[in-house]
C-alpha positions as CSV (number, residue, x, y, z in Angstrom):
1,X,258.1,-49.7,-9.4
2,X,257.5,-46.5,-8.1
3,X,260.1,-44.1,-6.4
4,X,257.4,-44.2,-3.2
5,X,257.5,-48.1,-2.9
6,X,261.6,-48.5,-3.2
7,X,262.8,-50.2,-0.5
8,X,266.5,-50.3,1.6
9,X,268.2,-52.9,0.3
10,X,267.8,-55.4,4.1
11,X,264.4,-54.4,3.5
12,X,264.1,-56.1,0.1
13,X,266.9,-58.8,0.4
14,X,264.2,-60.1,2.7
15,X,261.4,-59.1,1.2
16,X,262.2,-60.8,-2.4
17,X,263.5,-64.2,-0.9
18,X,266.0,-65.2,-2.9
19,X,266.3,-69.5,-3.3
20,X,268.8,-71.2,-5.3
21,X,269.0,-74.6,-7.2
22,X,272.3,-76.7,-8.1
23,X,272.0,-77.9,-11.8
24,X,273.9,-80.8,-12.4
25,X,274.3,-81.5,-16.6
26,X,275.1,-85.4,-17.7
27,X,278.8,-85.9,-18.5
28,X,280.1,-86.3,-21.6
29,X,282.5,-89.3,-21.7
30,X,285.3,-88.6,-18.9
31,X,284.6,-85.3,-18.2
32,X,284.5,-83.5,-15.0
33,X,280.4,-82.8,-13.5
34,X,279.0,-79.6,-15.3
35,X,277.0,-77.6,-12.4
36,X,274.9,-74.5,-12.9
37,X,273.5,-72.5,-10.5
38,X,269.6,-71.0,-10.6
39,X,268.5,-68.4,-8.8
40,X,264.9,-67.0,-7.8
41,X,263.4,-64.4,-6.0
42,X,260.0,-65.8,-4.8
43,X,259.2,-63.0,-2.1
44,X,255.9,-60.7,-2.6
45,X,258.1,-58.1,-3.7
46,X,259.7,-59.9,-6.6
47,X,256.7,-60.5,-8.6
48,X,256.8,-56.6,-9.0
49,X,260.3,-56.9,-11.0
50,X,261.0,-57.2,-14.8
51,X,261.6,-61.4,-15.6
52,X,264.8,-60.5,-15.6
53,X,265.2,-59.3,-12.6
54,X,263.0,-63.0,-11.1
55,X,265.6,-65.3,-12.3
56,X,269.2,-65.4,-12.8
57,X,271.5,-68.4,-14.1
58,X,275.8,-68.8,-13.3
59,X,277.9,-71.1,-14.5
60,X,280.2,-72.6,-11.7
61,X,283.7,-71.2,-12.2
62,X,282.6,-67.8,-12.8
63,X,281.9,-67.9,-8.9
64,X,284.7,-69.2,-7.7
65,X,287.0,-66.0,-7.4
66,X,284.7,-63.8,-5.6
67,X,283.6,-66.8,-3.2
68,X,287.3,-67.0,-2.5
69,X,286.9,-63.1,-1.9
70,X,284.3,-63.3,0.9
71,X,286.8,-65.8,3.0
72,X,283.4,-68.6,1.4
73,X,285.0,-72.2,0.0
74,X,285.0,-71.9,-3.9
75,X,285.3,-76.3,-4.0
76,X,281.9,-75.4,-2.2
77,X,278.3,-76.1,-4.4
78,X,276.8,-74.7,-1.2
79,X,279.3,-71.8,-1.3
80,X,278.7,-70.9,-4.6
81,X,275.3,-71.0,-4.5
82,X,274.9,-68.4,-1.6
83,X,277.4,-66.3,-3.4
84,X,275.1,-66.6,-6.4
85,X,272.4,-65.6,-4.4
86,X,273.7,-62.5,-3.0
87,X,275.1,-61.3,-6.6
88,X,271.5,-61.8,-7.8
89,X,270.1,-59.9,-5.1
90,X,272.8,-57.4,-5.1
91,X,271.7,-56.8,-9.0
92,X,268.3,-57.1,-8.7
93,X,268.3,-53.6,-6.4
94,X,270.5,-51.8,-8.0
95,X,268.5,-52.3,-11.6
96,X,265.5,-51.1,-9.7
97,X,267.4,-47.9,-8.2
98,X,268.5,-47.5,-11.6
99,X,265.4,-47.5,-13.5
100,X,263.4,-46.0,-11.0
101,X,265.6,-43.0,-10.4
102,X,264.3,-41.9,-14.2
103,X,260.7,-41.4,-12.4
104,X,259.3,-38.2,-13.1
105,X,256.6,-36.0,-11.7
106,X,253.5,-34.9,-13.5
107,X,255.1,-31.5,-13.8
108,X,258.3,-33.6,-15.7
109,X,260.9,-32.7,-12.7
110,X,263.0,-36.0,-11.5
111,X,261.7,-37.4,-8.5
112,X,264.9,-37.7,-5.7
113,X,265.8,-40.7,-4.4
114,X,265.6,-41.0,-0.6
115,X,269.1,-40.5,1.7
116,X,268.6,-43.5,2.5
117,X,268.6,-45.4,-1.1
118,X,271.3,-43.5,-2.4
119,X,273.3,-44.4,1.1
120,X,272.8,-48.1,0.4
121,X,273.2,-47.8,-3.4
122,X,277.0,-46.2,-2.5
123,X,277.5,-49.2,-0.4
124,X,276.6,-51.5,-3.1
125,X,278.1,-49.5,-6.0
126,X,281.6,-50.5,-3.7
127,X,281.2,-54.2,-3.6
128,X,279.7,-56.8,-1.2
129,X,280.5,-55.0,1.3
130,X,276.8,-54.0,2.6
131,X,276.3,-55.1,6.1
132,X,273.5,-57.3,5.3
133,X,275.6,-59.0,2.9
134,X,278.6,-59.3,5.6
135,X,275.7,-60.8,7.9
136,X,274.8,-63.5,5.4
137,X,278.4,-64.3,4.7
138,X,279.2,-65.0,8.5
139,X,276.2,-67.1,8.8
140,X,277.3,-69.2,5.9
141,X,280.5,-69.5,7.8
142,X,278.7,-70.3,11.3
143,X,276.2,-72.7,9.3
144,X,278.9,-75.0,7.3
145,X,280.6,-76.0,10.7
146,X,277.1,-78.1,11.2
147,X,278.1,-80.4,8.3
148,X,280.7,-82.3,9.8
149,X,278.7,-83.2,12.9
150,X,275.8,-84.2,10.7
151,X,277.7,-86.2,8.3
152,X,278.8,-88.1,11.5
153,X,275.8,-88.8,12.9
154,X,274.7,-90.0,9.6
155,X,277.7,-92.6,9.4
156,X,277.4,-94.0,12.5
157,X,273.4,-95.5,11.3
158,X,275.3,-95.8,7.8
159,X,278.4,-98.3,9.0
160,X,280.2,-96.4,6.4
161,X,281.7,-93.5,5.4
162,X,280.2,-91.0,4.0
163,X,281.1,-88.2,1.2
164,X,279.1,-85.2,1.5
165,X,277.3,-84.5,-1.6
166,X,274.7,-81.7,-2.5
167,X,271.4,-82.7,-3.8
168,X,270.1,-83.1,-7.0
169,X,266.9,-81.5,-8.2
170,X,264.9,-85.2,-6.6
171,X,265.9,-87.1,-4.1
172,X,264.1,-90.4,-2.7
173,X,264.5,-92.4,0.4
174,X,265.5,-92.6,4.0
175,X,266.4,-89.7,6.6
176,X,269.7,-90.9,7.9
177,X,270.3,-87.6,10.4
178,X,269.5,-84.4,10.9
179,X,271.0,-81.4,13.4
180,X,269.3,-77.6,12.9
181,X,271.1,-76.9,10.0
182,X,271.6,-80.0,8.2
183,X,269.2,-83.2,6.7
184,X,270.9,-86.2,5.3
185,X,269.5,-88.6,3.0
186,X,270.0,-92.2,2.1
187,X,269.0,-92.4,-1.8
188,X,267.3,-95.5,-3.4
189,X,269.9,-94.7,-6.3
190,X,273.3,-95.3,-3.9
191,X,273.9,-91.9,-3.1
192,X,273.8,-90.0,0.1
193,X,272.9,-86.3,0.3
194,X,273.1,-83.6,2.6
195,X,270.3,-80.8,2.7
196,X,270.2,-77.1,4.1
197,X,267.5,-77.5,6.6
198,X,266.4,-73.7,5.4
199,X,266.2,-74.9,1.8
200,X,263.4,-77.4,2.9
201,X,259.7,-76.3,2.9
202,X,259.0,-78.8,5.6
203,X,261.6,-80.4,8.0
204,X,260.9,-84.4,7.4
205,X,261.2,-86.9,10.4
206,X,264.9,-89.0,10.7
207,X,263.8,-92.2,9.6
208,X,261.3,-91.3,7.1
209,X,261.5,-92.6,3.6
210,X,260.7,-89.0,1.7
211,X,260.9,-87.6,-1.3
212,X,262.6,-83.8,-1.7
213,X,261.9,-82.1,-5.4
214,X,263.1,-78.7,-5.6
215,X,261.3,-76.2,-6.9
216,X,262.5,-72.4,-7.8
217,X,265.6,-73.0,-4.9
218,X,263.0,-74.8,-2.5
219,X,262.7,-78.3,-1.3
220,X,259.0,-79.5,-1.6
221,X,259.3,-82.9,1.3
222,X,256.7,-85.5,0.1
223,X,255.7,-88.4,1.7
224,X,255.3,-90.7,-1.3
225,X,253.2,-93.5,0.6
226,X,250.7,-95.4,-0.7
227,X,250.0,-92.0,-3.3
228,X,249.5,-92.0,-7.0
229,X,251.3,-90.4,-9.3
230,X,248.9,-88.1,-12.0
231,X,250.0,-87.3,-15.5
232,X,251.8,-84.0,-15.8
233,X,249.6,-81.2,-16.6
234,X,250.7,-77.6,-16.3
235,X,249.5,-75.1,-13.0
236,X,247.3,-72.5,-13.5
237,X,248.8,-70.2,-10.6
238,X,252.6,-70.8,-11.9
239,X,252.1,-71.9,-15.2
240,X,255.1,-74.3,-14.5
241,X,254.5,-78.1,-15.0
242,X,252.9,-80.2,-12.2
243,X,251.8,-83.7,-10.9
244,X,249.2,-84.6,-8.1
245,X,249.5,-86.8,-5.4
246,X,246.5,-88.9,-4.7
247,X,245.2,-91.4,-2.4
248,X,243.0,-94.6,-3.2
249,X,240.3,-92.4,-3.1
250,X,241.2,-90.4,-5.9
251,X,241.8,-87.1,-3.2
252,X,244.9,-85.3,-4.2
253,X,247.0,-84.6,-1.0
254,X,250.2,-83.3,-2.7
255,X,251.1,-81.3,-5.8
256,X,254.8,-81.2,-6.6
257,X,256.1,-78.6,-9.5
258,X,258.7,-78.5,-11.8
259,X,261.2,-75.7,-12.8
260,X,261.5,-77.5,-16.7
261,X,261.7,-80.4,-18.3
262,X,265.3,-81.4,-16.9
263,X,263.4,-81.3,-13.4
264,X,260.9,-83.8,-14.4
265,X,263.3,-86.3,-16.0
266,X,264.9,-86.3,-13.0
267,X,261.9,-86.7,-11.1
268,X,261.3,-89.9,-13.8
269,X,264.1,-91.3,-13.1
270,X,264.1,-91.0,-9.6
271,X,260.4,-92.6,-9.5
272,X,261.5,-95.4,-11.9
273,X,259.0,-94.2,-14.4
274,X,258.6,-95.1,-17.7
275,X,260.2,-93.0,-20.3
276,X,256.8,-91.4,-21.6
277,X,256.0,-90.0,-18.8
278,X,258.7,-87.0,-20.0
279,X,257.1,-87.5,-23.6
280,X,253.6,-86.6,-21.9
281,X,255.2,-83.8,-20.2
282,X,257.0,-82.3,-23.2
283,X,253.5,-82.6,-25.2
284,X,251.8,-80.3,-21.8
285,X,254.3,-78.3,-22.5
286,X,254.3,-77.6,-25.9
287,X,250.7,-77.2,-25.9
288,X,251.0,-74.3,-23.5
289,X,254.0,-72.6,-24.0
290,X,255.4,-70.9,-21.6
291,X,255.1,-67.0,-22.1
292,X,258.8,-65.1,-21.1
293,X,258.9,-61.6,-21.2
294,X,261.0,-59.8,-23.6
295,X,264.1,-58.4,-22.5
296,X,264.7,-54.8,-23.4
297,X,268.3,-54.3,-24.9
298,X,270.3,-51.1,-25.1
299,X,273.5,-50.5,-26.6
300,X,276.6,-50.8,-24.0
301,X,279.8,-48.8,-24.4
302,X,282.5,-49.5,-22.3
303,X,284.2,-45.9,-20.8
304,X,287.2,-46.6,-18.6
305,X,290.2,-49.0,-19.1
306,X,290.5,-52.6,-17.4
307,X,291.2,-52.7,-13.4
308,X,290.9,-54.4,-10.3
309,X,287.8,-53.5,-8.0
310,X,289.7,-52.6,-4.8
311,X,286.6,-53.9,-3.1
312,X,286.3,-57.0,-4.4
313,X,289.0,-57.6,-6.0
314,X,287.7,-59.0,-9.0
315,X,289.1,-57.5,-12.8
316,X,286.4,-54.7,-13.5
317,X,285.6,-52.3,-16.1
318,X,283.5,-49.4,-16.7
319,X,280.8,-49.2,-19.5
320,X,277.4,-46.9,-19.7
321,X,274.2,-48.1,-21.1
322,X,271.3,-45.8,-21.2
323,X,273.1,-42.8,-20.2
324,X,273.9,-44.1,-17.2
325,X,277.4,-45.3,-16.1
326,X,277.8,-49.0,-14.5
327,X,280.3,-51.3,-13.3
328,X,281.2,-55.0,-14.5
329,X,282.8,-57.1,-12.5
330,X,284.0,-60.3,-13.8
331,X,286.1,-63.4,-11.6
332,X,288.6,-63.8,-14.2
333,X,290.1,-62.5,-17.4
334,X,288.9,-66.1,-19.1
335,X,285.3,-65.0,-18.2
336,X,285.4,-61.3,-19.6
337,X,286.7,-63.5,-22.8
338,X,283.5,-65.6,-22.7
339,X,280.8,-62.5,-21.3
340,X,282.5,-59.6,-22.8
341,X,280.7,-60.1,-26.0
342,X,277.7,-58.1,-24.7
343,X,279.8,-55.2,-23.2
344,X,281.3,-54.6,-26.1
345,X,284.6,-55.3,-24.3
346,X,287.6,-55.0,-27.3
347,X,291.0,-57.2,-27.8
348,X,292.6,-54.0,-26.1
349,X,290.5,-54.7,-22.4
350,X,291.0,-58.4,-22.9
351,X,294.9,-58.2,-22.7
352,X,294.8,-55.7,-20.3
353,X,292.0,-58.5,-18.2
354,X,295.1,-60.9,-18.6
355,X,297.8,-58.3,-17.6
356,X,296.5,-57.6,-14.5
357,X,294.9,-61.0,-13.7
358,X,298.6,-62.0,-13.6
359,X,300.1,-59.3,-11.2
360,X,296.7,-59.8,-9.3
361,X,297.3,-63.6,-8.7
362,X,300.7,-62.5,-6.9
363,X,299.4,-60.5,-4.8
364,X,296.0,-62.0,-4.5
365,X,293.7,-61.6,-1.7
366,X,295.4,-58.8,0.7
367,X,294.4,-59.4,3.9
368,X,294.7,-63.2,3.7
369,X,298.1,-62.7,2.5
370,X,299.4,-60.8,4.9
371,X,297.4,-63.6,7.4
372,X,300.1,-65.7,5.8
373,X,303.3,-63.9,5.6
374,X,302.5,-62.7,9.1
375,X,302.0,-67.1,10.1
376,X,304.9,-67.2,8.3
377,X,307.6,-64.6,10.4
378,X,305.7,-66.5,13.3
379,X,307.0,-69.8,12.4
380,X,310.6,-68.4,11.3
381,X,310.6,-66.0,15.1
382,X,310.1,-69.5,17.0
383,X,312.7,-71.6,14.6
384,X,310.7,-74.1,12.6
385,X,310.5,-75.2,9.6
386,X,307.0,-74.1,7.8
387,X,305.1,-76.4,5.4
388,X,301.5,-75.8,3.9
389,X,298.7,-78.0,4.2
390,X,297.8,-80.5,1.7
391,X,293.8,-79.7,1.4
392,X,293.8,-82.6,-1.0
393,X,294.4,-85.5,1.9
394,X,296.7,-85.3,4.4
395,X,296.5,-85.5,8.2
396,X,298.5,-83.7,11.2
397,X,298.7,-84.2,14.6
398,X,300.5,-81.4,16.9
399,X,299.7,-78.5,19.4
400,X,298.7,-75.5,18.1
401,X,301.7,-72.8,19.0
402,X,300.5,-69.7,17.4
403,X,297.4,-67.8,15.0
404,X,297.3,-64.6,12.7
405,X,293.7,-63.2,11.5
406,X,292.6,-65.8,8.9
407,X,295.4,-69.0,10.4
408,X,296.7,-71.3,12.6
409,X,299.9,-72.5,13.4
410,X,300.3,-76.4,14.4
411,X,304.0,-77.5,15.7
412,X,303.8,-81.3,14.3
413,X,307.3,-82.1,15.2
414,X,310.1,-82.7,13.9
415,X,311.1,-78.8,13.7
416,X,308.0,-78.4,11.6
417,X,305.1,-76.3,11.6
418,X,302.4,-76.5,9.0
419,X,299.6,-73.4,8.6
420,X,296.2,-74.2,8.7
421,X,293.9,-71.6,6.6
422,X,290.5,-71.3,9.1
423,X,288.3,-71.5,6.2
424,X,288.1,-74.8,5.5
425,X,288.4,-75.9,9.2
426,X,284.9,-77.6,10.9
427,X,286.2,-76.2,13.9
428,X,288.5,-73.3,15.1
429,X,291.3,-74.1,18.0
430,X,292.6,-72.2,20.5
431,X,296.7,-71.6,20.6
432,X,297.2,-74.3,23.8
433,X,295.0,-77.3,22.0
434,X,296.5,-80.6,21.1
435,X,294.7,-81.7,18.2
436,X,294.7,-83.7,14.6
437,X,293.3,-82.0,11.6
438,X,292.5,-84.3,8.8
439,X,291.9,-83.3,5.1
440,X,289.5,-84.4,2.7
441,X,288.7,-83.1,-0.4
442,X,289.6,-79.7,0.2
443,X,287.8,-79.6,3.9
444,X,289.2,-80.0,7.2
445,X,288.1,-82.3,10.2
446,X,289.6,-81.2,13.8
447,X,289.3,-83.4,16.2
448,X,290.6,-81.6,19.3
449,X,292.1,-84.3,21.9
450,X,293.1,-81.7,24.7
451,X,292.0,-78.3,25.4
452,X,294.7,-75.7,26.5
453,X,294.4,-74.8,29.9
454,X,291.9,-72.4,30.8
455,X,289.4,-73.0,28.0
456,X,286.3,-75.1,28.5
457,X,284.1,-76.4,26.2
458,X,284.3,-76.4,22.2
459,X,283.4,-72.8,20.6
């Protein structure tokens, strides 16, 4: 990419389209469910990139820290996942800024970067602190407080409760629901799902027995009617596996693709295929191979000791590859252990990673400690007693007596006061309300039973 066609970095977030997919691995014996996270960029601009920059894989728990950074639910797949998007994006630019600002002239002379770019680069050099990123965070926010109404909806045509579970790479059956950011789905396997309405290619009808196959982050919405099934073959546009859907005429109307082989098992089994169908596909795909780019290496050297990124508060070190100096940032001292490999991070940096992860954890997250400590010398000024919520399960019923930046205050009786963190609330009450908050698996349901005087409707 030329200096001339960088872009700022709103201007390419959108412009690359970044789409994320939730890998779930089988279990081995007891163990707990192994998810991975994929991530593409599918926008005009990406197919301009190096591979590496396309597509970008994370393993759960090295998420969960810097989720828990951008007030985002780590116990969240859907959390995660836009966290994983934004780190990818985030990456993606910054390569480009870096290899592009190398460009030269005919003369030889360096061509300079715009204001602009290097303004945006700063940002970006400082965290996730860019305001487009901040944008996308507080939509994630604004967009998770649709689950719970969906999930309702859902349960009432259900007659049952329902756990909210992220899809798998295929999902078949009925539309239970569906509000503007939600779609949930009845499986023929037992489960119900809940999709992002902006992860789906096409918005399917509630009542509709569909079938949603994601491909590269997107949800391709068939209606499998009275269609045929076609061997696998591979695309000639993507050069990723396919199938065609055809009618009794022999006309395809559909053609669904498949990120790898995994994806098509799935698919399989979802269909209740027989067990060559993957065989065929595996002998497609070993035919034509797919062909991956190379990835250029270069020797890293780290330059600075360990330390905590004030920005995002994540253990960080300094290393410079190419002549040019970077910045790693890693979630925890365990995952510099299993990624340091690369940087050429030394036993020195790794007990320095645990030395500070420890003093980090007491004083983790700044601004929502102080939230608490300030709850806290609320609860003590009024003379309760304070107790924290059990995310796990638990329910409270009591009037809401006080708030601090990132908490509420409930009195529940008794002398006793227990602090609600607003994060994992499906709604946020006003000091005045009378309400019960019940926990589930580490989320929140408010049910607000009387409004303090002088508010009206729910926010």
């Amino acid at each position: 990419m030329d200096v001339k066609d960088l872009m700022k970095f709103a201007d390419f977030a959108d412009a690359v389209r970044a789409s994320g997919a939730i890998n779930r691995w089988p279990r081995l014996g007891n163990d707990q469910e192994v998810v991975t996270y994929s991530v593409y960029l599918n926008g005009p601009v990406a197919s301009k990139l190096p591979l590496q920059h396309q597509e970008h894989e994370f393993k759960d728990i090295m998420l969960h820290a810097l989720t828990e950074k951008l007030w985002l639910n780590p116990t969240s797949l859907r959390d995660n996942l836009k966290v994983a998007e934004l780190v990818s994006i985030r990456g993606a630019w910054m390569s480009t800024v870096l290899e592009t600002s190398q460009s030269r002239s005919p003369t030889g002379a360096i061509i300079p970067l715009s204001d602009d770019i290097i303004r945006d680069y700063e940002l970006l050099s400082a965290g996730l602190t860019h305001p487009w990123i901040l944008n996308e965070i507080n939509q994630q926010q604004q967009m998770s407080l649709g689950l719970r109404p969906a999930i309702e909806q859902a349960e009432a045509i259900h007659g049952s409760p329902i756990s909210d579970r992220t899809p798998d790479v295929v999902s078949v059956g009925k539309i239970l629901a569906q509000n503007k950011d939600f779609t949930v789905q009845a499986t023929h396997a037992g489960e119900v799902v809940t999709h992002e309405n902006r992860r789906l290619m096409n918005l399917p009808a509630v009542g509709q027995d569909v079938m949603v196959s994601y491909y590269r982050g997107q949800g391709q919405v068939i209606n499998r009617k009275e269609l045929t099934i076609s061997e696998p073959y591979i695309d000639n546009e993507t050069n990723d596996l396919a199938v065609n859907l055809t009618n009794a005429d022999g006309v395809v109307k559909e053609k669904i693709l498949f990120n790898s082989i995994n994806s098509i098992a799935k698919f399989q089994e979802a269909e209740g295929l027989d067990k060559s169908f993957v065989a065929q596909a595996m002998d497609v795909r070993a035919a034509t191979p797919k062909i991956i780019e190379p990835i250029e290496t270069h020797i890293r050297n780290v330059v600075s000791d360990v330390y905590i990124d004030e920005t995002s508060r994540c253990i960080a070190v300094n290393y410079v590859e190419n002549n040019t100096q970077y910045t790693a940032l890693f979630g925890s001292a365990d995952s510099m252990v299993e990624h340091g490999a690369s940087m050429g991070i030394k036993e020195t940096h790794i007990k320095q990673a645990y030395s500070l992860e420890k003093e980090k954890n007491l004083s983790k997250d700044r601004n929502g400690q102080r939230s608490l400590l300030d709850a806290h010398d609320f609860v003590d000024y009024v003379g309760l007693k304070a107790i924290s919520a059990n995310i796990e399960k638990s329910s409270y019923v009591g009037t809401v007596v006080g708030e601090t930046t990132h908490h509420v205050i409930q009195n529940i009786g008794q002398h006793t006061a227990v602090i609600h963190d607003k994060r994992i609330l499906d709604k946020l009450p006003a000091v005045g309300d009378k309400l019960s908050v019940k926990y589930e698996s580490y989320r929140a349901k408010v049910d607000i039973s009387q409004r303090a005087q002088g508010h009206g409707a729910e926010r």
